[in-house]
C-alpha positions in Angstrom: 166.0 150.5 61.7 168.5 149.6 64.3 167.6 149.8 68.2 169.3 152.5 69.6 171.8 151.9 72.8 171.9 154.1 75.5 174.6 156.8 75.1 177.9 156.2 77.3 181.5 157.9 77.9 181.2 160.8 75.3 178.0 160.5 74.2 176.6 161.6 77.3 178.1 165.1 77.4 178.8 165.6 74.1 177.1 169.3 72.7 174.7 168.8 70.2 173.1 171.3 67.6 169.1 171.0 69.0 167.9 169.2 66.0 170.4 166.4 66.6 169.8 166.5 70.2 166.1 166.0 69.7 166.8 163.4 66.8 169.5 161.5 69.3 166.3 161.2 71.8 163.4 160.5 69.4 165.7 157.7 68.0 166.2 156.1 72.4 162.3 156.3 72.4 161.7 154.6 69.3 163.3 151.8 70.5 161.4 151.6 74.0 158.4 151.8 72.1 159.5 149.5 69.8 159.7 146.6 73.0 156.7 148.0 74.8 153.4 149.8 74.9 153.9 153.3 75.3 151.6 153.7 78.9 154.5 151.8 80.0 156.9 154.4 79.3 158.2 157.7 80.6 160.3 160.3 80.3 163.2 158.9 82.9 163.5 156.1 80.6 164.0 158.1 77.8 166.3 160.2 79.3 168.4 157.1 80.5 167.9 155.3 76.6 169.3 158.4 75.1 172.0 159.3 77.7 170.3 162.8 78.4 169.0 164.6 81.4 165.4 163.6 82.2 164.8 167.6 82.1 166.0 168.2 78.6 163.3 165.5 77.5 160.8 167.6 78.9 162.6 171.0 77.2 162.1 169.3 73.9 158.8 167.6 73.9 156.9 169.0 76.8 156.7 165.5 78.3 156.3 161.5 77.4 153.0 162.4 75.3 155.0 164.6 73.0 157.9 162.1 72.5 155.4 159.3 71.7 153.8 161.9 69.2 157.1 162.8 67.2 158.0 159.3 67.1 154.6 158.1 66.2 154.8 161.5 63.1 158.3 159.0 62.6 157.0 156.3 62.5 154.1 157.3 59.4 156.7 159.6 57.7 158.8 156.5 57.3 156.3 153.8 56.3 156.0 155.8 53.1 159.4 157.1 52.8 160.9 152.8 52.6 158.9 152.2 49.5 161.6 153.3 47.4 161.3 150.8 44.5 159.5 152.9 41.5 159.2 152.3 37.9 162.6 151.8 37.4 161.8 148.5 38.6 159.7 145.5 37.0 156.4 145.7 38.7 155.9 142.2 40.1 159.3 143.1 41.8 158.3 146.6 42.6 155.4 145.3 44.3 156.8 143.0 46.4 160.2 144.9 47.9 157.7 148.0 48.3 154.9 145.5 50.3 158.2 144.0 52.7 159.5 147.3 53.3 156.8 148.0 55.0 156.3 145.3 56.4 159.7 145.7 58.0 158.9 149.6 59.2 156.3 147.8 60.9 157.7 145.2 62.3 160.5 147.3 63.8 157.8 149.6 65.7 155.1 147.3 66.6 153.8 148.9 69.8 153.9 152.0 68.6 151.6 150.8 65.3 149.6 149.0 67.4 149.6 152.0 69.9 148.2 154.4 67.2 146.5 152.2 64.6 145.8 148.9 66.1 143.5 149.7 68.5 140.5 151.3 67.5 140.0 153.0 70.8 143.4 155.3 70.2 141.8 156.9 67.6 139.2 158.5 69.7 142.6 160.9 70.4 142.0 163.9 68.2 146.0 164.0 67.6 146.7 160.6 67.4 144.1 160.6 64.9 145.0 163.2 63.1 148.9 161.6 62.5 147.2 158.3 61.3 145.7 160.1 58.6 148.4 162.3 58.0 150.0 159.1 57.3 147.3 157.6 55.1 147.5 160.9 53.2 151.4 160.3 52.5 151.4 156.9 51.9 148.5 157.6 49.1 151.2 160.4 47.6 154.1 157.5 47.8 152.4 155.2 46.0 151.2 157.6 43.0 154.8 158.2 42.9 156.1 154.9 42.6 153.5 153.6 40.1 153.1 156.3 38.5 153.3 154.5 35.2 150.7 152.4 35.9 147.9 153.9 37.7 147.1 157.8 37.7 146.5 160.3 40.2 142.7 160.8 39.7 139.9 160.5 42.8 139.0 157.1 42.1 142.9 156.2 42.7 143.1 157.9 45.6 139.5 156.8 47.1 140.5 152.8 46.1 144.2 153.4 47.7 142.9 154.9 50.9 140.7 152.3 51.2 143.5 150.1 50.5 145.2 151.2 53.4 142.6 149.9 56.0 142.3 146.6 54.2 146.5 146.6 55.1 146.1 147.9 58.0 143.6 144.9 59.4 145.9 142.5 58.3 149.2 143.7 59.5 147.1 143.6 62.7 145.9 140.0 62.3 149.8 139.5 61.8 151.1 141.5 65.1 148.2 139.9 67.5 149.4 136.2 66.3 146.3 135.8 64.5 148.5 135.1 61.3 152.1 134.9 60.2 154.3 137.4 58.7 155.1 135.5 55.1 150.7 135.0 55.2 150.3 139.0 55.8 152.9 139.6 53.0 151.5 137.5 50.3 148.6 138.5 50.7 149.5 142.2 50.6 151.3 141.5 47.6 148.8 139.9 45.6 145.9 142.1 46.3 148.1 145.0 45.8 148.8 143.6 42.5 144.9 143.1 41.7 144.0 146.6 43.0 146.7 148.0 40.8 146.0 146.0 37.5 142.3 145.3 38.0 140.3 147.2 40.3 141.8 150.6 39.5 141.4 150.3 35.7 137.7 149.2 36.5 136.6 151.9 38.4 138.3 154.3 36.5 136.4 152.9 33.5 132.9 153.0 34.8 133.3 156.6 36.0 
């Protein structure tokens, strides 16, 4: 996901339809949030990232709250999304461009992830809140569709994949504080992905 530079010459003035518009500044926010923590932010340096008046921010999202919040609605929406390898692909393969792609999503808008879910006291926002599990939601519905031939869409699935998602959610945090390196955080993704998929699933659903 490349950084977005602030708009110049043309840019600047240029007439947009408003869904562009407000995708033209979502995309300059993503990238200050992408560098750092979004208390650090406002709407002036949105407005100057996305080569808009600071007033037209405000027209679109109500203030620096609401841009963090459609980025952060982004941000899940495309965690899932990048998984695009599906059974089309051999599954030890599957598994691991699906695991890095996500990976990368992260990596690309760590303070916002660790804004929203890597600190446990953001989650005491009812909306933030909501969004993260929005996400978990979506990310469960992404991964029934790209291994669809091997698990299947039952509640045990979707219990053992939402729990899934907190267990990858502490260590792509152990990897973002320093705790742990990226190629660590990624093996071990990949590997217990693999053993949820293969092993645990088929267990549970057997015993049930």
């Amino acid at each position: 996901m490349p950084r977005p530079e602030p708009a110049t010459g043309p840019e600047r003035g240029r007439r947009l339809a408003p869904d562009a518009r407000r995708e033209q500044i979502i995309a300059a926010a993503r990238g200050l949030f992408s560098e750092r923590p979004y208390t650090s932010v406002n709407t002036a340096d949105v407005a100057q990232a996305a080569g808009v008046a600071r007033s037209l921010v405000h027209h679109y999202f109500g203030g620096i709250r609401g841009v963090f919040m459609a980025v952060v609605a982004q941000g899940g929406a495309a965690l899932a999304d990048v998984r695009t390898a599906g059974p089309e692909t051999p599954l030890e393969e599957r598994i691991a461009r699906n695991v890095a792609a996500g990976l990368d999503v992260v990596a690309e808008n760590r303070e916002t992830w660790l804004a929203v879910v890597g600190h446990g006291q953001a989650l005491a926002d009812a909306e933030v809140r909501a969004l993260a599990e929005a996400a978990t939601e979506r990310s469960v519905e992404r991964t029934l569709e790209v291994m669809a031939d091997v698990i299947d869409d039952s509640p045990e699935t979707r219990f053992a994949l939402r729990c899934f998602n907190a267990f990858a959610t502490e260590a792509t945090r152990e990897w973002l504080t320093g705790q742990t390196s990226r190629k660590r955080t990624e093996r071990l993704l990949t590997q217990a992905f693999r053993d949820l998929l293969l092993g645990t699933i088929p267990r549970l659903e057997n015993s049930g």
